[in-house]
MIMINU-21494 format. One record per residue (C-alpha): residue in one letter; x, y, z. Coordinates in steps of 0.05 Angstrom, whole numbers, padded with zeros to 5 digits, always signed. Layout:
<recs>
aXYZ...
</recs>
This chain:
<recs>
x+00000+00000+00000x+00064+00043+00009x+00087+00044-00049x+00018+00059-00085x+00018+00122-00049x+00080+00134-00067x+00066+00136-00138x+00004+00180-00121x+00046+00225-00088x+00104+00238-00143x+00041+00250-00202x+00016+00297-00162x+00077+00330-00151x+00091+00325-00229x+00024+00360-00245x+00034+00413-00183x+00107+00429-00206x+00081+00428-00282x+00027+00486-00267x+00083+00529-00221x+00125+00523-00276x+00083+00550-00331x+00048+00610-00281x+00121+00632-00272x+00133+00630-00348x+00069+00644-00371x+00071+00710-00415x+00002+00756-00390x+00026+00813-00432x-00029+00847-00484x-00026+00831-00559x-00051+00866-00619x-00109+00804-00620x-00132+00825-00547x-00146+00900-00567x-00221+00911-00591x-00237+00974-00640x-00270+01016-00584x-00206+01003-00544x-00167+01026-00612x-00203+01087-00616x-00182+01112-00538x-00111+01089-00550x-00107+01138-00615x-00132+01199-00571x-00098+01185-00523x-00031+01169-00561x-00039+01244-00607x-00052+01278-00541x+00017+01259-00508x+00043+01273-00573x+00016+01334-00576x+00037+01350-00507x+00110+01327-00531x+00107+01383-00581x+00100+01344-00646x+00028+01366-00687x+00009+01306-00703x-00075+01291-00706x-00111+01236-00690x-00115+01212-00765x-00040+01205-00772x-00040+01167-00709x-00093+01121-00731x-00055+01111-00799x+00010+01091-00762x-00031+01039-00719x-00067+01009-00781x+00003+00998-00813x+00035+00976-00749x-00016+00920-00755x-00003+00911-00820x+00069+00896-00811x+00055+00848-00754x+00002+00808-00797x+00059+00800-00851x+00108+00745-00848x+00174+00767-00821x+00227+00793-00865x+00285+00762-00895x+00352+00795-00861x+00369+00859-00904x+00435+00862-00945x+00471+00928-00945x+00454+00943-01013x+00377+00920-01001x+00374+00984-00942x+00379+01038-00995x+00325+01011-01043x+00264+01011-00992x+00204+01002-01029x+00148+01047-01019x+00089+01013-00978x+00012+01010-00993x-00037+00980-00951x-00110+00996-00954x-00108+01072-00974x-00047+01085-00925x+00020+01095-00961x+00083+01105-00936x+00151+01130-00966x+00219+01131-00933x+00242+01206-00931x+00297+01230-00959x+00357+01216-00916x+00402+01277-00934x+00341+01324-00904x+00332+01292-00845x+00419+01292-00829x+00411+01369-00846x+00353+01381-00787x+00363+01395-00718x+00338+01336-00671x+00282+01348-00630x+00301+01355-00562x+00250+01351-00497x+00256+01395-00449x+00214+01376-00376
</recs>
């Protein structure tokens, strides 16, 4: 009978150990899936208004553009691992009415970073 409850003992422990185990590792973080379109729709206001509060003029319709192709980019598979001569010959990007271009590089060297002040 001992050694019945032995074995009793050590599945148990197996099955207790197994759910420690994956509460310590489970991941509870938010993904893109989780977040409903009413929940989109705060999250826009409320990322232009701490950009506006930043200093950068940007509305809620740019916002909303750069979500839509954030989840764009995460729906695609993953890229292949850029060559050096592949990072000058970007392609410009369409997805559902939202385009995107990379700007000109010798422009953006010439301007002044933004700096925040507190």
């Amino acid at each position: 009978m001992n050694a019945e409850f032995n074995w009793w003992l050590l599945i148990v422990g197996l099955v207790i150990g197994a759910g420690l185990v994956w509460l310590i590792l489970a991941d509870g973080s938010r993904r893109e899936a989780d977040i409903t379109e009413r929940e989109r729709a705060g999250e826009i206001r409320w990322i232009a208004a701490e950009l506006r509060r930043g200093g950068s003029s940007v509305d809620e319709e740019d916002v909303a553009g750069v979500l839509h192709l954030h989840t764009a980019y995460l729906a695609a598979p993953p890229p292949d691992e850029p060559s050096d001569e592949a990072e000058d010959e970007l392609p410009d990007l369409e997805v559902d009415g939202w385009r995107s271009a990379e700007p000109d590089r010798t422009e953006a060297r010439d301007q002044p970073s933004p700096s925040r002040t507190g």
